[in-house]
C-alpha positions in Angstrom: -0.6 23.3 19.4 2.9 22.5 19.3 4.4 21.4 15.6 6.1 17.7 15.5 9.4 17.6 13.5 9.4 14.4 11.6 13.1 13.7 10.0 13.1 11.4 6.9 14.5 8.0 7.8 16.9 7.6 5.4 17.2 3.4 5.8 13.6 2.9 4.3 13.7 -0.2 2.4 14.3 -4.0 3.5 16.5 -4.6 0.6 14.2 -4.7 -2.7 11.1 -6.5 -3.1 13.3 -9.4 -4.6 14.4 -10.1 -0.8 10.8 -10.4 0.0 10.6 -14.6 0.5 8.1 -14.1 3.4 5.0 -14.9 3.6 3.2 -12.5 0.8 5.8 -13.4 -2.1 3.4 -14.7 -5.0 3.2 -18.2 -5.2 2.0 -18.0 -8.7 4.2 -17.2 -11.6 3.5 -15.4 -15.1 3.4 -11.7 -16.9 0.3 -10.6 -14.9 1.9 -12.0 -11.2 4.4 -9.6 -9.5 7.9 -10.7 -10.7 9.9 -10.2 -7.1 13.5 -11.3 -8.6 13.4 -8.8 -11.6 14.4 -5.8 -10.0 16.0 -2.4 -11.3 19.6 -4.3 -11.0 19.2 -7.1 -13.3 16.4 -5.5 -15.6 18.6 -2.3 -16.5 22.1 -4.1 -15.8 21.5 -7.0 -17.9 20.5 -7.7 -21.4 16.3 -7.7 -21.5 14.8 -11.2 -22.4 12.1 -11.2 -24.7 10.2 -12.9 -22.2 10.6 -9.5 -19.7 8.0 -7.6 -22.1 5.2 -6.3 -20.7 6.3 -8.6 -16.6 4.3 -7.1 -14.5 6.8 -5.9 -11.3 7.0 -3.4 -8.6 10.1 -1.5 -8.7 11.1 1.4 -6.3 13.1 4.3 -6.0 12.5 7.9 -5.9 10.4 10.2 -8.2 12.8 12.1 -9.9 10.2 14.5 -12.3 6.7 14.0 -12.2 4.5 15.6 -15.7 1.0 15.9 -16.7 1.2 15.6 -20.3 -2.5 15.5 -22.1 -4.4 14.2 -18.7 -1.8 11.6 -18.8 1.1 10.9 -15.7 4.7 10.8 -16.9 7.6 9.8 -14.2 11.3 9.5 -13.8 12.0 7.1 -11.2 15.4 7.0 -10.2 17.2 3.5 -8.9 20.4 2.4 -7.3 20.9 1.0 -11.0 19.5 3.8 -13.1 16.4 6.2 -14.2 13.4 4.6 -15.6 11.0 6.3 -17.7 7.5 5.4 -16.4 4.1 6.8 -18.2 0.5 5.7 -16.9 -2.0 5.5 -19.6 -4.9 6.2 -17.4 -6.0 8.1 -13.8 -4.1 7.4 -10.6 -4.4 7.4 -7.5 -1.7 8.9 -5.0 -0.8 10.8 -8.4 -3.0 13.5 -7.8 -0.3 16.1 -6.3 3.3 16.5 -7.2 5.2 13.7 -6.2 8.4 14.7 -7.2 11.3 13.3 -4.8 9.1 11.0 -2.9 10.0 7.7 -2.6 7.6 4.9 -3.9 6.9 1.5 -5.3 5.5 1.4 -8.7 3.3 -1.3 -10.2 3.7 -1.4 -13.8 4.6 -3.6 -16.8 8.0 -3.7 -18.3 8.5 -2.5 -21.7 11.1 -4.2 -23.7 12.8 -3.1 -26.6 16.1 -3.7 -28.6 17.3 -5.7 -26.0 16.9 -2.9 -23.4 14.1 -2.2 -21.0 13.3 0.8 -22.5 10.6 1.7 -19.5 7.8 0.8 -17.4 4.1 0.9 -18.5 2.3 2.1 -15.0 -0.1 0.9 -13.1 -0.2 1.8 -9.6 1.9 4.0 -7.1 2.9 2.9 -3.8 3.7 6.0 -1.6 6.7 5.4 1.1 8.1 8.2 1.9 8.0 12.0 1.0 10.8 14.1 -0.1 11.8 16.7 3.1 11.1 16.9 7.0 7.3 17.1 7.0 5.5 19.3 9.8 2.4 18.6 11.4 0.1 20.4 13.5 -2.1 17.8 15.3 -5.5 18.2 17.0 -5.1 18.0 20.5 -6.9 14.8 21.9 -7.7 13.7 25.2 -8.1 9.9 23.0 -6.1 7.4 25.1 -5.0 6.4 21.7 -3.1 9.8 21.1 -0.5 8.2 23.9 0.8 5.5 21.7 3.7 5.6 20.4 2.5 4.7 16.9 0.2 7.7 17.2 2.6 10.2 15.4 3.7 8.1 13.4 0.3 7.0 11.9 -0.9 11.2 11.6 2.6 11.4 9.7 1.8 8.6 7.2 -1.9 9.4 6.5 -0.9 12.8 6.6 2.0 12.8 3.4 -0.6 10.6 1.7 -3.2 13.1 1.6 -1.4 16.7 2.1 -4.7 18.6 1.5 -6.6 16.6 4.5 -7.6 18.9 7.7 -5.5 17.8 10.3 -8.8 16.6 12.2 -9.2 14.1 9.8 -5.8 12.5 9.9 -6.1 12.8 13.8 -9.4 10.7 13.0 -8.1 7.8 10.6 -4.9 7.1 13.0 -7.1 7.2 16.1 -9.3 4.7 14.6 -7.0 2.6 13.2 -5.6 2.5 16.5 -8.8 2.0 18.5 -9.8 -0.9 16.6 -6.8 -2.9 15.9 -7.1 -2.8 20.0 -10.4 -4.1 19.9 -10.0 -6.2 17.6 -6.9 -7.8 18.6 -4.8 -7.1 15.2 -1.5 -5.4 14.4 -2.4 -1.5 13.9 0.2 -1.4 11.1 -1.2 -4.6 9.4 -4.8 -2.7 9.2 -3.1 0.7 8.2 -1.1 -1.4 5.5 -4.4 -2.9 3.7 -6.2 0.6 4.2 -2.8 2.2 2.4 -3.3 -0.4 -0.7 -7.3 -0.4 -1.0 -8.1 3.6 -0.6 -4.5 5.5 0.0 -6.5 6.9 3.1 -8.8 8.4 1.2 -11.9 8.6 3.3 -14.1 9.6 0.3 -12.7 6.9 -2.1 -15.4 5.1 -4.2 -14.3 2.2 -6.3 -15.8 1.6 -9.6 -17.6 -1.4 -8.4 -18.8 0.5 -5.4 -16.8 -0.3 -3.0 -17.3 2.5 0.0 -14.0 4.4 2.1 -11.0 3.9 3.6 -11.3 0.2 3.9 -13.2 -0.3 0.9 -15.9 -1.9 2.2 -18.9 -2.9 -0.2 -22.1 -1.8 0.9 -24.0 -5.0 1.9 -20.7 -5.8 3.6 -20.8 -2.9 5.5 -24.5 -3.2 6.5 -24.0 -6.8 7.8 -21.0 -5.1 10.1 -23.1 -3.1 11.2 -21.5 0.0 10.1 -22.0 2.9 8.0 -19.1 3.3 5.5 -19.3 6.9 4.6 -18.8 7.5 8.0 -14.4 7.2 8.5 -14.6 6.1 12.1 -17.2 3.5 11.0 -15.7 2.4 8.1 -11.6 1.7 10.1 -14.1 -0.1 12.7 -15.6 -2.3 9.8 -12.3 -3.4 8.1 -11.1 -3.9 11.1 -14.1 -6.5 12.2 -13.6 -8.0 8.7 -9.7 -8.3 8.4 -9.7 -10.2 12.4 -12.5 -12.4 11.8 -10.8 -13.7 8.2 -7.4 -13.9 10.6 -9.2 -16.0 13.2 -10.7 -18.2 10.7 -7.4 -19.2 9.2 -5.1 -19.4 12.3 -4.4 -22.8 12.1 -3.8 -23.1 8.7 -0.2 -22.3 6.6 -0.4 -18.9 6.2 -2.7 -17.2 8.2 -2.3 -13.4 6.9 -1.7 -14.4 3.2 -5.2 -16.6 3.5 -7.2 -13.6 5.5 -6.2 -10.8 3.0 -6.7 -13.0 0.0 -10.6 -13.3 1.6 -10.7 -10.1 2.3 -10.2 -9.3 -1.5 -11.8 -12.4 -3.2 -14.1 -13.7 -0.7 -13.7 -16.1 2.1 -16.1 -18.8 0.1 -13.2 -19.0 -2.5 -10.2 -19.1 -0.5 -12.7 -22.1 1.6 -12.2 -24.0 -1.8 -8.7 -23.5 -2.9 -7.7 -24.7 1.0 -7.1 -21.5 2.6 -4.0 -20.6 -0.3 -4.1 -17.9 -2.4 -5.5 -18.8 -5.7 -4.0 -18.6 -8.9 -5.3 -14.7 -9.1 -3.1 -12.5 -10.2 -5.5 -9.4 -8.9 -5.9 -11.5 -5.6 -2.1 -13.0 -5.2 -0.6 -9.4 -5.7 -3.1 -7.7 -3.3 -1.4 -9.7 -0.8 2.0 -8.8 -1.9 1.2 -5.7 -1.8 -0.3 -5.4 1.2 2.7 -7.7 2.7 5.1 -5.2 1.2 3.7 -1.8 2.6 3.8 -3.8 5.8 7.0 -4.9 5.8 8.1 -0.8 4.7 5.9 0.7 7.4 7.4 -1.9 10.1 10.8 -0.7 9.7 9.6 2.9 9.5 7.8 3.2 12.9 10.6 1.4 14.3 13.3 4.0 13.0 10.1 6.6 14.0 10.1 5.6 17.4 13.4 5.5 18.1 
């Protein structure tokens, strides 16, 4: 086995997330929809509005110190405009090893006092990029998938995600994500983007309504798929099915991807009624940022990767 060298790519983001005016920016405004245009340079440059208190936003930057304190996930993130305290008042994932000097988004609600944002209330952590050159060991396959070029680059990704995961298992998730995106017709970083926001490439991840793996696929879902959810191979296969079916259904109408990941979170018989547009959700219409986000990330990534 020969070890791969992977160099941090030093030009990771496209701008902020306030330059995001594609096709995932939130249609919807309010506290609990992602705020794009209040980033870390107006919210700690400029005087805090009232009205900023407890925004819901997703700022990046790198971890700077990560603490357990009580059960309980205290952060530093560090900006181009200055260091944000960030606490997270219950468990979370892709917090479960140290994280210090990777680079991530975090989801979280500002908190506003004295005319300062004085911090972020967390919610959710976006991984993006880890913190040195990181060295992987890869199974050799005879997969026809191992010869794309996305291949390393997809073990490298799952693998920082999940540092404790057998290299046989990483090998598995990017050849599947791979294998069916081929199949099925579908951007391979698209699919790896929703897996990243619904289970972190977690193959054992259970949601507390039930929902099964990588993709997150509920069980009666996964029966009429035809698959069996526990199983990782199955499961990429599945959400794979799912995500080009919803993107074939909506081809024609205004926003395809925006319309087939909303369904994939809410159900296609809801999106049906609001018209194929994302409905006024907040869960829902910042899944699809999200997801849109990651993708957006990961694009530029491979593209530095491959290079």
């Amino acid at each position: 086995m020969r070890a791969v060298l992977i160099l941090l790519v030093l030009t990771l983001f496209p701008g902020s997330a306030a330059g995001a005016r594609e096709w995932f920016r939130p249609a919807h405004a309010g506290r609990k929809y992602v705020n794009v245009d209040l980033t870390p340079a107006r919210g700690l440059r400029h005087p805090a509005h009232t009205s900023w208190h407890r925004q819901l936003v997703l700022w990046d930057g790198v971890i700077s110190e990560h603490r357990l304190r009580e059960g309980k996930h205290h952060l530093r993130l560090s900006t181009p405009s200055g260091e944000v305290p960030v606490h997270f008042p219950g468990k979370v994932l892709n917090l479960e090893s140290d994280r210090t000097g990777y680079r991530v988004g975090i989801k979280g609600e500002l908190q506003v006092s004295s005319g300062k944002v004085s911090g972020l209330t967390g919610r959710s952590v976006i991984l993006l990029s880890p913190p040195r050159p990181w060295r992987l060991h890869p199974v050799p396959s005879q997969a026809p998938e191992a010869r794309d070029r996305l291949y390393p680059f997809l073990c490298w990704w799952v693998s920082f995600h999940n540092p404790d995961a057998p290299a046989a298992q990483v090998e598995i998730v990017a050849l599947s994500i791979l294998r069916e995106s081929r199949k099925n017709d579908i951007d391979p970083l698209f699919l790896a983007s929703l897996i990243q926001v619904e289970s972190a490439f977690d193959v054992d991840a259970v949601s507390v309504s039930g929902a099964i793996g990588l993709g997150q696929l509920m069980p009666f879902t996964a029966e009429g798929l035809g698959v069996d959810p526990h199983e990782p191979a199955q499961n990429v296969a599945g959400a794979a099915r799912m995500l080009a079916g919803l993107l074939r259904e909506w081809q024609h109408g205004e926003n395809p991807r925006a319309a087939a990941l909303a369904s994939y979170n809410a159900g296609p018989n809801l999106i049906r009624r609001w018209g194929g547009r994302v409905p006024r959700i907040s869960q829902t219409a910042n899944y699809v940022f999200f997801i849109g986000y990651v993708h957006q990330v990961m694009t530029r990534i491979a593209g530095e990767f491959s290079s």
